[in-house]
C-alpha positions, -999 to 999 in steps of 0.1 A, spaced: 0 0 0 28 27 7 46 14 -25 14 21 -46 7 59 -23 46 71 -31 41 59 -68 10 81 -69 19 110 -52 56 109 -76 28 109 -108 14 138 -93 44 155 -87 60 146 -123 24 150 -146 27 187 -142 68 185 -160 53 167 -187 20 186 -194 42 216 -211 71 214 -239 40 201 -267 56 218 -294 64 190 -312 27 180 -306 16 213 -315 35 226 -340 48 215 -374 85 216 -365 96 202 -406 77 233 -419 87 267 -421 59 298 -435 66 332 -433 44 364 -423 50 397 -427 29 417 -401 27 446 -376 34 441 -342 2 447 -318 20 433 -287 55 414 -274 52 397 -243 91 398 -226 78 364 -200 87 330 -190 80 309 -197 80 314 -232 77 348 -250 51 359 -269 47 381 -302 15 389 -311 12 404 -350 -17 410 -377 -9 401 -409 -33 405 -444 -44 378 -460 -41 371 -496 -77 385 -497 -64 419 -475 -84 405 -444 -59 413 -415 -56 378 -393 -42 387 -359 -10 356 -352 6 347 -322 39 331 -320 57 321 -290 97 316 -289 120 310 -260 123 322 -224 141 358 -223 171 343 -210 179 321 -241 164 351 -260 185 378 -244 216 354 -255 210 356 -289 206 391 -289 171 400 -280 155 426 -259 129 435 -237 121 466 -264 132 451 -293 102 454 -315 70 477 -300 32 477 -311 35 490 -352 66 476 -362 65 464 -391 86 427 -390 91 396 -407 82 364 -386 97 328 -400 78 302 -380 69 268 -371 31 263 -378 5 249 -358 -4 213 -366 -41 225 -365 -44 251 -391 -45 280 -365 -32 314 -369 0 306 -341 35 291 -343 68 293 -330 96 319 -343 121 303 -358 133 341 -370 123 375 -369 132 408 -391 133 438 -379 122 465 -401 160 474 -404 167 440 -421 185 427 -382 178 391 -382 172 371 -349 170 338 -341 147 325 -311 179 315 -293 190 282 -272 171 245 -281 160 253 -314 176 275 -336 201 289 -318 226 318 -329 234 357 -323 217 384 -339 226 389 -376 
């Protein structure tokens, strides 16, 4: 009985370390798209950052994306900032995209209006600013 109540409460424990990192489930990691957008918001948070852009259709409609990158750790080592882009930049967003046909992926790069490339830093894709 005190075998099967430690095995439990380790499950409960360990469940939670395993119910995040899905984006291989999520996310089409052997395709890449690109969007061209303006910034409305950039969430600088663990733990995962967040940029959140509207990009036009092929028909004009504007289709608001989100795409999440690393932690601002791995992202300040490959360059990034807090400020680095600010609602109505215009960028360029390479990206990983959802399995499910949503408008959301994960930043594989991002260019600045300036042409500066970025990576999204440590465990997948690595690499300074260019």
């Amino acid at each position: 009985m005190k075998a099967k109540i430690t095995f439990l409460a380790l499950v409960a424990v360990a469940a939670p370390l395993f119910a995040h990192h899905g984006t291989n489930a999520s996310y089409d990691m052997d395709k890449t798209i690109t969007v061209v957008g303006t910034v409305t918001e950039f969430v600088w948070s663990n733990p995962h950052c967040q940029l959140y852009l509207d990009v036009k259709d092929a028909d004009g409609k504007v289709v608001s994306w989100g795409a999440e990158t690393n932690s601002p750790g791995n992202l300040k080592a490959a360059g990034w900032t807090r400020d680095i882009v600010k609602p109505g930049d215009k960028v360029t967003v390479v990206l990983h995209p959802s399995k499910a046909g949503t408008p959301v992926g994960v930043i594989q790069t991002l260019t600045l209006a300036d042409g500066k490339v970025l990576s999204r830093g440590g465990g997948g894709g690595g690499g300074q600013a260019q």
